[in-house]
C-alpha positions in Angstrom: -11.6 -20.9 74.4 -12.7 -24.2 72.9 -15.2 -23.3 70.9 -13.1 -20.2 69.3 -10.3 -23.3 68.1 -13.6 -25.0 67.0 -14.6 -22.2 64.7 -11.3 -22.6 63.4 -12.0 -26.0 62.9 -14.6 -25.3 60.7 -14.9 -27.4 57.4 -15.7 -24.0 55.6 -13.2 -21.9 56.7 -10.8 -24.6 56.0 -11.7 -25.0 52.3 -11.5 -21.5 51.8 -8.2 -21.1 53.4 -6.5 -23.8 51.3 -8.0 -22.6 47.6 -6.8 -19.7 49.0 -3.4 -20.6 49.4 -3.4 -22.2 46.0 -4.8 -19.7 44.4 -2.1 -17.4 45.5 0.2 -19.6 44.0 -1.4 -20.3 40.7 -1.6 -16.0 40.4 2.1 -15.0 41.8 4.2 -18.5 40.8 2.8 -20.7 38.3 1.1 -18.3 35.9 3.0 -16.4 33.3 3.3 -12.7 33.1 0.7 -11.5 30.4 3.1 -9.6 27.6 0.5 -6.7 27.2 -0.1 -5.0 30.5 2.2 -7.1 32.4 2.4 -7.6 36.0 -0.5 -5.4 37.0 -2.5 -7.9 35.1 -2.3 -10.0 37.8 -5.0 -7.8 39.1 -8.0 -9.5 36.8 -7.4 -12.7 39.2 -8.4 -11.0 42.6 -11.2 -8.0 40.7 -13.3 -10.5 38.6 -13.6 -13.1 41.8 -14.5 -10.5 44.1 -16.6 -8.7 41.6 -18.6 -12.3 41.1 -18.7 -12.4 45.1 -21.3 -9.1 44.7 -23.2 -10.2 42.2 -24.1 -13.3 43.6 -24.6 -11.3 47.4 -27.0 -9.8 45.9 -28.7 -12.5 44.6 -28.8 -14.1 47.7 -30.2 -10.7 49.2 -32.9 -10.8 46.8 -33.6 -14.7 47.3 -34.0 -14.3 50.6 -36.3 -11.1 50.9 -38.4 -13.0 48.6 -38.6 -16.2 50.6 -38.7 -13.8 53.7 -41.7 -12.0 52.2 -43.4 -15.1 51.4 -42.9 -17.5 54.8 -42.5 -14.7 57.0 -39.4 -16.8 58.4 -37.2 -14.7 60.6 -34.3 -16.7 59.2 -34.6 -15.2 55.6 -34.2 -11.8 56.7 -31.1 -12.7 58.5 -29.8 -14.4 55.6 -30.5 -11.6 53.6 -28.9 -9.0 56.1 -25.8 -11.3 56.5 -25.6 -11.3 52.5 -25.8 -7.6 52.5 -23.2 -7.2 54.0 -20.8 -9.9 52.9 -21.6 -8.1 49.7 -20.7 -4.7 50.5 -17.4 -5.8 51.4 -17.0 -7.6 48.3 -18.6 -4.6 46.0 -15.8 -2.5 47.8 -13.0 -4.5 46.9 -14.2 -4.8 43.2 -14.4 -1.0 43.3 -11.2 -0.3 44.9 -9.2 -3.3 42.7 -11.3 -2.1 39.3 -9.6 1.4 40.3 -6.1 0.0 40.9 -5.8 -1.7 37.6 -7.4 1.5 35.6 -5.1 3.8 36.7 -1.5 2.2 35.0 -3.8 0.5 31.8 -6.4 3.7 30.8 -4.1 6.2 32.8 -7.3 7.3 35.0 -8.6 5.8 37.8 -12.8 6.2 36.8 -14.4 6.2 33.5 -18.3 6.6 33.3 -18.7 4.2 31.2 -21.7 1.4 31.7 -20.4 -1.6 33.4 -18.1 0.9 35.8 -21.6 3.0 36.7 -24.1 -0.3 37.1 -21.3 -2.1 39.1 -21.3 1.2 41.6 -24.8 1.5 41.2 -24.8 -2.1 43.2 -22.2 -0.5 45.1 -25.0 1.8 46.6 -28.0 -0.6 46.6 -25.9 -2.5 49.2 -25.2 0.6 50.8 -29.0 1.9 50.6 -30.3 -1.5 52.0 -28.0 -1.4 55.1 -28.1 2.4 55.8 -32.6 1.5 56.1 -32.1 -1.0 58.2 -29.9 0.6 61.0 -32.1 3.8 60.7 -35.7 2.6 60.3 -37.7 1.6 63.3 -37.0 -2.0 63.8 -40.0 -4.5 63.6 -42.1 -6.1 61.0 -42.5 -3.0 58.4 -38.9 -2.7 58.7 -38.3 -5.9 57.0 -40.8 -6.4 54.4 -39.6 -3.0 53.4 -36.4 -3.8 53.2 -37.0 -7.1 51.6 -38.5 -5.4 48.8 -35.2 -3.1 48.7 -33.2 -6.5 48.4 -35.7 -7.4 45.8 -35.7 -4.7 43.2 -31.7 -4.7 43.6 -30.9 -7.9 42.0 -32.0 -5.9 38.7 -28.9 -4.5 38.0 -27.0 -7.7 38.4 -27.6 -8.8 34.7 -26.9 -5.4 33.6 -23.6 -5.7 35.0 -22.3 -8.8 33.3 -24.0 -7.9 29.8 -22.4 -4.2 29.9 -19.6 -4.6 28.6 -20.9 -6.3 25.6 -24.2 -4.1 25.1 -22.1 -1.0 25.5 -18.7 -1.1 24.2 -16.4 1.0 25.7 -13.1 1.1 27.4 -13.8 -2.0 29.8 -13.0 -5.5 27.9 -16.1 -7.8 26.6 -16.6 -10.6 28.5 -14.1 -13.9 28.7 -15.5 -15.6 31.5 -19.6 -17.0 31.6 -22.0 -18.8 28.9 -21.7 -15.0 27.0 -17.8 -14.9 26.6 -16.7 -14.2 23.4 -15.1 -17.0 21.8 -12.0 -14.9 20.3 -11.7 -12.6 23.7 -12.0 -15.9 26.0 -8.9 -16.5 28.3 -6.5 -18.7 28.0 -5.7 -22.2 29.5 -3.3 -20.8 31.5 -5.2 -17.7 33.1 -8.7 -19.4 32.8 -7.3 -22.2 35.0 -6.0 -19.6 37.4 -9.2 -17.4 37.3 -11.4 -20.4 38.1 -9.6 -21.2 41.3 -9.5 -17.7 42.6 -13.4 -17.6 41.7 -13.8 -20.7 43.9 -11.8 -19.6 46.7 -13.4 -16.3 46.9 -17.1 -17.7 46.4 -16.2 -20.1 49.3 -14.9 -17.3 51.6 -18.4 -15.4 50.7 -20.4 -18.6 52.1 -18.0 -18.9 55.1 -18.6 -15.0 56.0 -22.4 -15.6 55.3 -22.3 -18.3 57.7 -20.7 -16.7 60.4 -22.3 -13.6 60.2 -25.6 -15.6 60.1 -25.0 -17.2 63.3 -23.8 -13.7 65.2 -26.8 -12.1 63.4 -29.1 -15.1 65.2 -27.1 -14.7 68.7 -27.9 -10.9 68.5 -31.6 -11.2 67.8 -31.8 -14.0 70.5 -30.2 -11.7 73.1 -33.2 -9.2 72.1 -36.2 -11.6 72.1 -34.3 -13.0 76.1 -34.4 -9.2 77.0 -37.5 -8.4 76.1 -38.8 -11.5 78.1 -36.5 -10.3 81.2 -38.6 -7.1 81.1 -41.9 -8.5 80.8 -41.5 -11.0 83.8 -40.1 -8.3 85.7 -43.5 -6.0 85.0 -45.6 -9.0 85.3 -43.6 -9.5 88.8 -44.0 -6.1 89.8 -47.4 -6.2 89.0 
C-alpha cells in the first residue's frame, strides 16, 4: 500500500498531471475557436503532441539499440523495449486523432498521401519490433536483432516531419519546428497552447518510459531469481 501512494508521489507523474490540467485549459477555455474549421480544430492540440510523442519513441528506440549494441548493457534493451512501446501507444493515438480530424475537414477519413503513409509506416515499425520480440526465442540473438530493427526504424522519422513540405498534398506544411514556414506558422494564441500540450504529453511519455522501465527490470529479475532457483535445486539434487 505504501509504496503504490508513493508512485503517486512521483515527481514525474506529478508534472505531467498538472501541464496536463493546464493544458486542457488553455485548449477547451482560454483559446479561441479557429474561424475556419472551428471547433474540431481543437484536435491539432492533442494529434501534433501525441504525433511528436512517436517520433521521439522512436528515437529513443533507436538510441538505445545502438548503445545496447555497443555496451552490451542489459539496461539499453529495456529502455528500448519500454520506448517501443510507450510509442505504439502514442503512434495509435496520432493515427486514430489524424483520422478524427480528416473525416469533418477532407470529408474522408484516410488519404494516401506521404506524411499520412510514413507516419503509419512508423505505425508498423513499432508494431514489427514488438511482434519479434514476443515471438523470437529470447536470449542474446534476440536482442541484437531486434536492436538493429530499432535502428533502421528511426529512418522514417525525418521523413515524417519533412513530408508535408517535400510532398505537397492535402496535409498542411509545417507550423511548428526550425522548418515551419514563416507565413503558415501558428499564431500566439494556438502556438502558446500547442507548446504546452507538447510538453505535457512529452512528460507523460518519460513518466510511462520510466515506469514501464522499472516493471520491465522487476520482470527480467524474477527470470534471472528463477533460473537460479532451478540451478541450486539440480545442483542439490545432484
Amino acid at each position: 500500500m505504501l509504496n503504490k501512494v508513493l508512485d503517486l508521489l512521483d515527481p514525474l507523474l506529478i508534472l505531467s498531471a498538472a501541464l496536463m490540467g493546464v493544458a486542457l485549459y488553455l485548449i477547451f477555455v482560454w483559446v479561441p475557436t479557429e474561424t475556419n474549421q472551428g471547433a474540431v480544430q481543437r484536435i491539432l492540440y492533442f494529434h501534433v503532441p501525441v504525433a511528436w510523442g512517436s517520433m521521439m519513441g522512436i528515437f529513443v528506440v533507436s538510441g538505445s539499440s545502438f548503445m545496447y549494441l555497443w555496451k552490451k548493457n542489459e539496461k539499453w534493451d529495456r529502455l528500448a523495449v519500454a520506448s517501443a512501446e510507450v510509442g505504439v501507444i502514442f503512434g495509435a493515438m496520432m493515427l486514430l486523432s489524424g483520422m478524427i480530424w480528416a473525416r469533418p475537414v477532407w470529408a474522408v477519413w484516410w488519404t494516401g498521401e506521404a506524411k499520412l503513409t510514413t507516419a503509419l509506416i512508423l505505425f508498423f515499425i513499432y508494431v514489427a519490433y514488438l511482434m519479434f520480440r514476443a515471438y523470437f526465442p529470447p536470449g542474446t540473438q534476440r536482442q541484437r536483432l531486434a536492436a538493429i530493427i530499432g535502428v533502421i526504424g528511426a529512418v522514417d522519422t525525418p521523413i515524417i516531419y519533412f513530408a508535408a513540405n517535400l510532398w505537397s498534398q492535402a496535409h498542411p506544411p509545417l507550423v511548428t519546428g526550425p522548418a515551419a514556414d514563416a507565413e503558415s506558422a501558428l499564431g500566439s494564441d494556438l502556438g502558446t497552447v500547442l507548446l504546452a500540450s507538447t510538453l505535457a504529453f512529452s512528460f507523460l511519455f518519460i513518466y510511462m518510459v520510466q515506469t514501464r522501465y522499472k516493471i520491465r527490470k522487476s520482470e527480467d529479475d524474477l527470470v534471472e531469481l528463477k533460473r537460479a532457483s532451478s540451478a541450486s535445486a539440480m545442483t542439490g539434487a545432484n
